[in-house]
TIKEFI-703985 format. One record per residue (C-alpha): y, x, z; residue in three letters; residue number from 1. Coordinates in nm, 2 decimals, always signed. Each point is the difference from the previous one (the first is absolute). Layout:
// residues N
<<Y,X,Z>,ALA,NUM>
...
// end
This chain:
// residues 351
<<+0.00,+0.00,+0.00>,UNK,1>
<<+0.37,+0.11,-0.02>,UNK,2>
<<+0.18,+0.09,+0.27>,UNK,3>
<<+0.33,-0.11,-0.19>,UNK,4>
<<+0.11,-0.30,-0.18>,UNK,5>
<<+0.15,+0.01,-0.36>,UNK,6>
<<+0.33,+0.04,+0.22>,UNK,7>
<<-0.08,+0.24,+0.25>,UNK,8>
<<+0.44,-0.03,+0.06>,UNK,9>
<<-0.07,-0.34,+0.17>,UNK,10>
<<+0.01,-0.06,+0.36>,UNK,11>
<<+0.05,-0.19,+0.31>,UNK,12>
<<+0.40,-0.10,-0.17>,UNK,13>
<<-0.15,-0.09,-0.34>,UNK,14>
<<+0.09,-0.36,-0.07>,UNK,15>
<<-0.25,-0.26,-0.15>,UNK,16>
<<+0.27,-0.05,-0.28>,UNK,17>
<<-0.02,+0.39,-0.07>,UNK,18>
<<-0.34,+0.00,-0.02>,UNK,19>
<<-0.04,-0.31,-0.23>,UNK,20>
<<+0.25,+0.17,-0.19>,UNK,21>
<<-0.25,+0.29,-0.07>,UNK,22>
<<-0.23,-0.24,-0.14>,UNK,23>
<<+0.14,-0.29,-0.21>,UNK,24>
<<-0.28,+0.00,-0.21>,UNK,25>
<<-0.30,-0.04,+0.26>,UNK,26>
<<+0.17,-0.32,+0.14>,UNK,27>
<<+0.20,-0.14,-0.30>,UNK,28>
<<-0.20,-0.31,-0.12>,UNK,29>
<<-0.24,-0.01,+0.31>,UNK,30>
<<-0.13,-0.32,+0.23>,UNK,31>
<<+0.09,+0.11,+0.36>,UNK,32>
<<-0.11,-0.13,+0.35>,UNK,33>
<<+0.17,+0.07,+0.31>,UNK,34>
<<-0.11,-0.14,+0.33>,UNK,35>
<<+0.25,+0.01,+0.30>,UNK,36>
<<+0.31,-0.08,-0.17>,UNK,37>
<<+0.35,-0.07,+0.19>,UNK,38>
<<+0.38,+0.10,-0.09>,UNK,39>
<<-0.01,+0.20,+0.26>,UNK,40>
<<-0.34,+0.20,+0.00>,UNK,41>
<<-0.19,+0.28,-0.22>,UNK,42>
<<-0.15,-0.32,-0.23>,UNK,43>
<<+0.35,-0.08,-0.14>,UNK,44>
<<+0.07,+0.37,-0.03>,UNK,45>
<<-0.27,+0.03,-0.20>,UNK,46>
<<-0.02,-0.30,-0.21>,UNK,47>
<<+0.36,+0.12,-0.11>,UNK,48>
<<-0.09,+0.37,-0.08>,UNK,49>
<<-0.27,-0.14,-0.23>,UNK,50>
<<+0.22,-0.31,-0.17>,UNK,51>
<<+0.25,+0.28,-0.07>,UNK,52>
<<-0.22,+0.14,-0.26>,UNK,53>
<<-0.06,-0.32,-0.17>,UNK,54>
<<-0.34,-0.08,+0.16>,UNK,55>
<<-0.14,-0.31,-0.16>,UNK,56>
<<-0.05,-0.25,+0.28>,UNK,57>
<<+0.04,+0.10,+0.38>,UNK,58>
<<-0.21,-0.26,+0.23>,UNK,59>
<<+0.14,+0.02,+0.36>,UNK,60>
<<-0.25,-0.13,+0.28>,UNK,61>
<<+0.03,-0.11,+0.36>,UNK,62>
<<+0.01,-0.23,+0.23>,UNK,63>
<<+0.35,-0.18,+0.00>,UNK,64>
<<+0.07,-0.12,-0.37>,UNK,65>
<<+0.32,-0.03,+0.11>,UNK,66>
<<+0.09,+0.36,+0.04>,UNK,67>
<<-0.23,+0.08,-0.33>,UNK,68>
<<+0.28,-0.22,-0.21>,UNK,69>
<<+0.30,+0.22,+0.16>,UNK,70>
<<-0.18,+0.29,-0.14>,UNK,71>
<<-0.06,-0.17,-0.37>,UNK,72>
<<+0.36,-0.11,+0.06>,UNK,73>
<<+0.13,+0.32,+0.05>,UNK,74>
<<-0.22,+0.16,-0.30>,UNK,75>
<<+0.11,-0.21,-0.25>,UNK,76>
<<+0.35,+0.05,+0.07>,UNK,77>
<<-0.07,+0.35,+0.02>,UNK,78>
<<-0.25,+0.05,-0.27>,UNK,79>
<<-0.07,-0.30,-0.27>,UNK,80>
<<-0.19,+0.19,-0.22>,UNK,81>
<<-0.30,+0.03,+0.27>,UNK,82>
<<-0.19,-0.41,+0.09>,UNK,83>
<<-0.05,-0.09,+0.35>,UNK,84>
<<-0.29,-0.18,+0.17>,UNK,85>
<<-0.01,-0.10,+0.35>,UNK,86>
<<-0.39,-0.01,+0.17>,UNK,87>
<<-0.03,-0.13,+0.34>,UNK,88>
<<-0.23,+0.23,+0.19>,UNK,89>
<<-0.09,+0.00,+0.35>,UNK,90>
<<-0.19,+0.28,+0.11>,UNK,91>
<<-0.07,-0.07,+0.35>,UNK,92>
<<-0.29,-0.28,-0.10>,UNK,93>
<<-0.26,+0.04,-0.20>,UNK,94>
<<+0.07,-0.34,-0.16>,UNK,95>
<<+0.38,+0.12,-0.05>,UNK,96>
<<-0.16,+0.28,-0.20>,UNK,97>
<<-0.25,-0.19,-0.21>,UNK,98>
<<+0.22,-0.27,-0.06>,UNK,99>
<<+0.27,+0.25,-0.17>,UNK,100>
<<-0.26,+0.18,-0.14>,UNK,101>
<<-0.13,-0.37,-0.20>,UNK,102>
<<+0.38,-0.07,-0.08>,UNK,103>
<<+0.04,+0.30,-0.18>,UNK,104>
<<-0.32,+0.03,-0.19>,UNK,105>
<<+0.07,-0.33,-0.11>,UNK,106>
<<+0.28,+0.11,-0.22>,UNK,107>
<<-0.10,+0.01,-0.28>,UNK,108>
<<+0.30,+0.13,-0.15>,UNK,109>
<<-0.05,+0.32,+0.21>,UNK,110>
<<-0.28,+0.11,-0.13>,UNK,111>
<<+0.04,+0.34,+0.17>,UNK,112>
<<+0.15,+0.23,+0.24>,UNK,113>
<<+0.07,+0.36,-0.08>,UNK,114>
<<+0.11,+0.12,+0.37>,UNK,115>
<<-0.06,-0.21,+0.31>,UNK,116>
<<+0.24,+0.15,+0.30>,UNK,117>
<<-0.17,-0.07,+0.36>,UNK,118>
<<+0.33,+0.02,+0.15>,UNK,119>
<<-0.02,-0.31,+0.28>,UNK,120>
<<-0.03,+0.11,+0.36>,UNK,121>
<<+0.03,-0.13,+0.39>,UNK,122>
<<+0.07,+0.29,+0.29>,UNK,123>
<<+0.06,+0.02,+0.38>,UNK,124>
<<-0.20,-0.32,+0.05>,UNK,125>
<<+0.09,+0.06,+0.40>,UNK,126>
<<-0.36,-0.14,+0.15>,UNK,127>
<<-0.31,-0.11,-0.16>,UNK,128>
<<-0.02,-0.25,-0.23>,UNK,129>
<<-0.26,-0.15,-0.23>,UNK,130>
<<+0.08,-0.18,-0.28>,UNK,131>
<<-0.20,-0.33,-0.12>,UNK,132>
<<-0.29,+0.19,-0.13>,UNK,133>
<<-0.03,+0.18,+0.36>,UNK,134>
<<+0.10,+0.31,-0.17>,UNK,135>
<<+0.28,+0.24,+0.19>,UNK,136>
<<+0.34,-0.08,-0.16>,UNK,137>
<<+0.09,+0.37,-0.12>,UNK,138>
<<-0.33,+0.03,-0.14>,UNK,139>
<<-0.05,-0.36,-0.11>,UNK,140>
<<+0.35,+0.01,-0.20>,UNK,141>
<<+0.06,+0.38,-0.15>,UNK,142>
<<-0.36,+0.05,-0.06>,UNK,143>
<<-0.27,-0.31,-0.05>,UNK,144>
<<+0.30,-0.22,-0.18>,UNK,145>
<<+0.06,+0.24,-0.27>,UNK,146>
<<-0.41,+0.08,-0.02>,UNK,147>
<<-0.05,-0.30,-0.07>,UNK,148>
<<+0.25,-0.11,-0.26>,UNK,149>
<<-0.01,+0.33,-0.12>,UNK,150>
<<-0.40,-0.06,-0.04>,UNK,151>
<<+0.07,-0.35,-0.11>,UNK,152>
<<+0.20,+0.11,-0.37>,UNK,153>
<<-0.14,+0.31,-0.07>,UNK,154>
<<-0.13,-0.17,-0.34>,UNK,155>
<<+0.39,-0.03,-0.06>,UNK,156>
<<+0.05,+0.37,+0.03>,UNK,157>
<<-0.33,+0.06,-0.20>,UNK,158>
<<+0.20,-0.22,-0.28>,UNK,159>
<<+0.29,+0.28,+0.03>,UNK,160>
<<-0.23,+0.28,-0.01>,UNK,161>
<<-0.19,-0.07,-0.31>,UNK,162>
<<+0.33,-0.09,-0.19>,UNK,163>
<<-0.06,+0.13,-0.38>,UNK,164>
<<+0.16,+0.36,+0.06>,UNK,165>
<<-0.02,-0.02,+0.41>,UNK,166>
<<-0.01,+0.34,+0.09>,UNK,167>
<<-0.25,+0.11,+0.30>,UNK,168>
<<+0.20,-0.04,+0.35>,UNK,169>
<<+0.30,-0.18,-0.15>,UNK,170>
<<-0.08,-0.29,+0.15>,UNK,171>
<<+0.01,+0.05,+0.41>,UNK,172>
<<+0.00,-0.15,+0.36>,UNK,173>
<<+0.20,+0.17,+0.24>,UNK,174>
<<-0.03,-0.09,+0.37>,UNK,175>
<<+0.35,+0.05,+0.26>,UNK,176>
<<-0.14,+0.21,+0.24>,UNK,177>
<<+0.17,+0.19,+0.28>,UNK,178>
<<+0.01,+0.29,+0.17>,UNK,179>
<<-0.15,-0.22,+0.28>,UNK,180>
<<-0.35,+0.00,-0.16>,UNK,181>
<<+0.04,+0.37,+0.24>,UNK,182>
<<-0.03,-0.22,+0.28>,UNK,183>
<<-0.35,-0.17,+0.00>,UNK,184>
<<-0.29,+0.04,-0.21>,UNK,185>
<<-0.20,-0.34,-0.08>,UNK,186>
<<-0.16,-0.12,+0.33>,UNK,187>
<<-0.32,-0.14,-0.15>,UNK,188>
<<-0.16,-0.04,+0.34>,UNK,189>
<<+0.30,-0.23,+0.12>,UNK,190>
<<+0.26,-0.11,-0.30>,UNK,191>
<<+0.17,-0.25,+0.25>,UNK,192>
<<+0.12,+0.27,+0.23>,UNK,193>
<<-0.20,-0.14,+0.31>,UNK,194>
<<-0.17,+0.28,+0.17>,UNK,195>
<<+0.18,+0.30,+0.22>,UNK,196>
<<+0.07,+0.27,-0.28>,UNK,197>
<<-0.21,+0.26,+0.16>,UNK,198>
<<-0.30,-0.19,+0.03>,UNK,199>
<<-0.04,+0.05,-0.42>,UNK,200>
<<-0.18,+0.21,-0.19>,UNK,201>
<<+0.21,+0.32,+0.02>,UNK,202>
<<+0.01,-0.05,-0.41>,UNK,203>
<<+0.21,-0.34,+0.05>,UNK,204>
<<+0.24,+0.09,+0.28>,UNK,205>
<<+0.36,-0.04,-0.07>,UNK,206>
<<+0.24,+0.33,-0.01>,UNK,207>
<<+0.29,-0.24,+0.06>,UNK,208>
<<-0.11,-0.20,+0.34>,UNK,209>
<<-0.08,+0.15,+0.34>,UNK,210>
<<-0.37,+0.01,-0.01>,UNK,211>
<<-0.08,-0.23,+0.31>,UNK,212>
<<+0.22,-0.33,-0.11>,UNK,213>
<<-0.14,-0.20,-0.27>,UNK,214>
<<+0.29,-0.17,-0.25>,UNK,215>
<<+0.28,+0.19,-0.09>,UNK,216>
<<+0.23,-0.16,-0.28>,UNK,217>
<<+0.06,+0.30,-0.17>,UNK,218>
<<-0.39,+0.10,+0.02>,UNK,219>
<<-0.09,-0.34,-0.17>,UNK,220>
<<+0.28,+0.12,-0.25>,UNK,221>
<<-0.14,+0.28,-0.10>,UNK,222>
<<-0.36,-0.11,-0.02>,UNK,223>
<<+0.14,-0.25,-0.25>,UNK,224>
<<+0.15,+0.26,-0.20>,UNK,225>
<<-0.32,+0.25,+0.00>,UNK,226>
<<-0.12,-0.29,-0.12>,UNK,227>
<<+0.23,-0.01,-0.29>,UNK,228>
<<-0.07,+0.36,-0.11>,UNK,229>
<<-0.40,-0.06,+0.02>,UNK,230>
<<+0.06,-0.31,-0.24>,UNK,231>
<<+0.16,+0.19,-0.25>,UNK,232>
<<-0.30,+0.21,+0.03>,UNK,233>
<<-0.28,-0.28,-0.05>,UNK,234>
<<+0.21,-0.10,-0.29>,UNK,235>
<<-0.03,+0.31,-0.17>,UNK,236>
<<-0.36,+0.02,+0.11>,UNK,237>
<<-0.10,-0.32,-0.19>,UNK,238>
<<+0.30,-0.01,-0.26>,UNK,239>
<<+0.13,+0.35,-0.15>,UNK,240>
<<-0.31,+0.08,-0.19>,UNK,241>
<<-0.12,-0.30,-0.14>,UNK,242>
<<+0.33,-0.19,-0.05>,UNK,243>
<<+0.23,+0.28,+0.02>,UNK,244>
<<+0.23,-0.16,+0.27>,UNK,245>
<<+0.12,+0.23,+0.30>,UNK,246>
<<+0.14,-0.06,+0.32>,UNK,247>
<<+0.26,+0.24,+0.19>,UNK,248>
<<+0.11,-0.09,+0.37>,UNK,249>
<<+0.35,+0.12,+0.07>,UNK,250>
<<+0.17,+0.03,+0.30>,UNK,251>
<<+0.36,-0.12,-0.06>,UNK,252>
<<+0.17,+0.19,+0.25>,UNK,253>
<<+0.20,-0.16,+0.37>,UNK,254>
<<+0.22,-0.23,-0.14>,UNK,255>
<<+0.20,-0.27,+0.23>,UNK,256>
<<-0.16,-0.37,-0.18>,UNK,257>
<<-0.11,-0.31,+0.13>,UNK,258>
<<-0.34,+0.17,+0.11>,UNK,259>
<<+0.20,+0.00,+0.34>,UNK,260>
<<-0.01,-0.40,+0.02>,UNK,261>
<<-0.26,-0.01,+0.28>,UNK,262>
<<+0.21,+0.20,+0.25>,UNK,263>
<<+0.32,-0.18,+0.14>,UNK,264>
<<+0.30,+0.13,-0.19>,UNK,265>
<<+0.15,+0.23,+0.31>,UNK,266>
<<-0.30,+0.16,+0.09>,UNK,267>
<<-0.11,+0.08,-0.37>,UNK,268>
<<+0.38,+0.14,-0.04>,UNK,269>
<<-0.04,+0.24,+0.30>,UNK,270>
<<-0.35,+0.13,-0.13>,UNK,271>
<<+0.15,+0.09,-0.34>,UNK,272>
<<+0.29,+0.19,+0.22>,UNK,273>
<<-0.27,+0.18,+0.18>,UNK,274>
<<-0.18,+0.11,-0.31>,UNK,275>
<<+0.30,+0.13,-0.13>,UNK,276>
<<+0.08,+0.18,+0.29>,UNK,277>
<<-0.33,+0.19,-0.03>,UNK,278>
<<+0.11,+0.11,-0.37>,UNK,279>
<<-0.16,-0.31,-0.23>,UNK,280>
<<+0.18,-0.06,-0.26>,UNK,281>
<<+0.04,-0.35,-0.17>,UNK,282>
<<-0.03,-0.05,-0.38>,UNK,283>
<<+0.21,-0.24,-0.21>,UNK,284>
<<-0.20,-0.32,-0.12>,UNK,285>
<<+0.00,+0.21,-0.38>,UNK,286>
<<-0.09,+0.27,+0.19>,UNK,287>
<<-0.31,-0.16,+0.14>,UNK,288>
<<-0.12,-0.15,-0.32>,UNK,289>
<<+0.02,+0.33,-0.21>,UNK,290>
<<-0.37,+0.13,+0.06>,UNK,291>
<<-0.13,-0.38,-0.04>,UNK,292>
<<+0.14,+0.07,-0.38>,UNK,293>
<<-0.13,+0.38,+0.01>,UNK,294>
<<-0.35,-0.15,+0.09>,UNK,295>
<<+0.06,-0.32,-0.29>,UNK,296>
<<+0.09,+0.22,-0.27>,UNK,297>
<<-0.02,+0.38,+0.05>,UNK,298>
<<-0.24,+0.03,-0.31>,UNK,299>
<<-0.16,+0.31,+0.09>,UNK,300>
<<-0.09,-0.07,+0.35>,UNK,301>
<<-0.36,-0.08,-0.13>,UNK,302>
<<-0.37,+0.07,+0.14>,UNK,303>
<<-0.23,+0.23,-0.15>,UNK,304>
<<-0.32,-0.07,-0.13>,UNK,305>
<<+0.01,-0.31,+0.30>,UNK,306>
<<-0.05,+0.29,+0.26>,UNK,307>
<<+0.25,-0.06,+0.24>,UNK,308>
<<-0.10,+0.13,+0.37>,UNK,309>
<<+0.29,-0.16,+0.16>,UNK,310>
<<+0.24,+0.17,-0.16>,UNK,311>
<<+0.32,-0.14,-0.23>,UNK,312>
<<-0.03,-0.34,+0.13>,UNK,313>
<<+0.28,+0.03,+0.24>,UNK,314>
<<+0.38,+0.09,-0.04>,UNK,315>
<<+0.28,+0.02,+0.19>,UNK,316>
<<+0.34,+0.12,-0.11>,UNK,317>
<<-0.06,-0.02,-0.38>,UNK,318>
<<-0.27,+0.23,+0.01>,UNK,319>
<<-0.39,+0.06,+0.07>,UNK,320>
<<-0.07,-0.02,+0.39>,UNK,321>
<<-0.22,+0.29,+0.06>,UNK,322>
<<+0.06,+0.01,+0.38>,UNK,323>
<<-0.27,-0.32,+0.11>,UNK,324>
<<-0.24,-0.07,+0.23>,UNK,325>
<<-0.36,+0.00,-0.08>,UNK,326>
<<-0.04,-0.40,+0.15>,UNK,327>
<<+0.23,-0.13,-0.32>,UNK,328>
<<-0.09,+0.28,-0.26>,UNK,329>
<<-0.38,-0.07,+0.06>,UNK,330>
<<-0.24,-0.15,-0.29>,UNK,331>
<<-0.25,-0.12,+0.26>,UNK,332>
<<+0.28,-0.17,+0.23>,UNK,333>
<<+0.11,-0.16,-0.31>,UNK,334>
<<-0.34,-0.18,-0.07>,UNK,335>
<<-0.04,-0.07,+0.31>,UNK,336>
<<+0.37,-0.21,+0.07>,UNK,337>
<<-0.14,-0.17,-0.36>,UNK,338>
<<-0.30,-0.11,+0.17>,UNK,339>
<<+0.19,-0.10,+0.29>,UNK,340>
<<+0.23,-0.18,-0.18>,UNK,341>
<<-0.26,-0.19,-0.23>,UNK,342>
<<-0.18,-0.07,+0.35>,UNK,343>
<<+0.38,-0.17,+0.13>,UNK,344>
<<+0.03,-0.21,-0.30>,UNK,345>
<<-0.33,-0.10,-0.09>,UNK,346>
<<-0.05,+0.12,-0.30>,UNK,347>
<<-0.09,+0.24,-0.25>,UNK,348>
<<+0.22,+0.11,-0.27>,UNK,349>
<<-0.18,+0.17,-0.34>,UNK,350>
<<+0.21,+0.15,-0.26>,UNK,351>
// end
């Protein structure tokens, strides 16, 4: 794998219009579908960089259509030559997911999807939760949601991928990660955060938590978002070499969004103070969306020969994130969150 992208001058500054700029022709024309999508989050951000280079039809998905029409609004104004859809898509139920999931592949007029961003995600849930399918909220939301509807229209990205002319790995999925996924490997033992940390297998304890308590909000976080990078590996697993679709996970950077929701407003504002303090620095909402459009449309960021070993399916700041730990760089973790996840939603997905 490279250790560079085509632009080895990009970095954590790099804006998601710059980037798209560098690449008119990958996104010019194309079907794109970002989950997650609000004025004043990474999803706009994106969906902008991407109408900005004439992409054919942008479809923005989540859960308040309300807020999805602001952000068709607002592109339209900004950038007619690119369509809008709005997809309602709620991630924290099962049902929310296959529900979107039948929506879309009923359009027939969309016969496929050339990128699908996995942008949508909850954090600092303060105590456990489950959601309706008795699935821990981080996990339930950031990770089984987008499995599923992810799983759920693969055939629409297959349509993409064997386009007459499709070249291998132009058609991708790339999964909004963080630099959370550092915290907590995948507790396959205890998903739902229930038992004392240190009673796990040493493989599953969390970095993040103190090893005697059990939930930690920022621990669920991060198990979420291992999660995300070990999806983008089963998809390349079963995808890449047959299909020719790859999957990147990127991790977008701190960035002050909405992702803050859960925590009441004074409390969130004195954490982000604190982290500052210790030297974090805060990107700019283009800022943040930058190595989501590295990992869309950097055309040489490719797998060779299908032999990945973990590597080049995770960036951060534009470029290849060589710096990982083994629990989200791991081929065998990877098939087993797939299992996992096929065991959660009963049922098994073939490609």
């Amino acid at each position: 794998m490279p250790s560079a992208t085509t632009h080895p001058e990009f970095g954590p500054h790099t804006t998601a219009l710059a980037v798209a700029a560098a690449f008119p022709s990958v996104i010019s024309g194309k079907t794109i579908l970002i989950t997650g999508v609000n004025l004043k989050g990474l999803g706009y951000a994106t969906a902008e960089a991407f109408a900005s280079q004439n992409a054919e039809l942008i479809i923005l998905a989540g859960r308040t259509p309300a807020k999805l029409q602001e952000c068709a609004d607002a592109l339209a104004k900004e950038y007619p030559n690119t369509k809008t859809r709005v997809l309602e898509l709620d991630l924290n139920s099962q049902k929310g997911a296959r529900a979107a999931a039948s929506t879309l592949n009923g359009w027939t007029d969309v016969p496929a999807i050339d990128i699908l961003v996995n942008n949508a995600g909850i954090m600092n849930v303060p105590t456990r939760q489950l959601n309706e399918d008795g699935i821990e909220r981080h996990f339930a939301t950031n990770h089984v949601g987008h499995f599923l509807f992810t799983s759920l229209i693969i055939p629409k990205l297959i349509a993409a991928a064997q386009k007459p002319g499709a070249v291998k790995g132009a058609t991708r999925v790339v999964n909004v990660s963080s630099f959370g996924a550092n915290y907590s490997p995948i507790r396959f033992s205890d998903i739902n955060w229930e038992k004392a940390n240190g009673t796990l297998p040493l493989a599953e304890q969390p970095d993040y938590a103190l090893k005697a308590d059990s939930y930690n909000s920022m621990g669920a976080y991060g198990q979420s978002k291992t999660a995300n990078v070990l999806l983008s590996l089963g998809l390349n697993e079963r995808l890449y070499e047959k299909y020719g679709i790859l999957s990147f996970a990127v991790h977008p950077g701190s960035i002050v969004t909405e992702l803050g929701r859960e925590v009441p407003a004074e409390d969130y504002k004195a954490r982000i103070e604190s982290f500052k303090k210790k030297g974090m620095v805060f990107k700019k909402l283009g800022e943040g969306a930058s190595t989501t459009l590295v990992a869309a449309t950097g055309p040489e960021i490719k797998g060779e020969d299908g032999e990945w070993e973990g590597r080049g399916v995770y960036l951060s700041d534009c470029q290849i994130h060589e710096s990982t730990k083994v629990w989200y760089t791991s081929w065998s973790e990877g098939e087993k969150l797939w299992a996992k996840s096929e065991e959660l939603v009963g049922e098994k997905f073939a490609f």
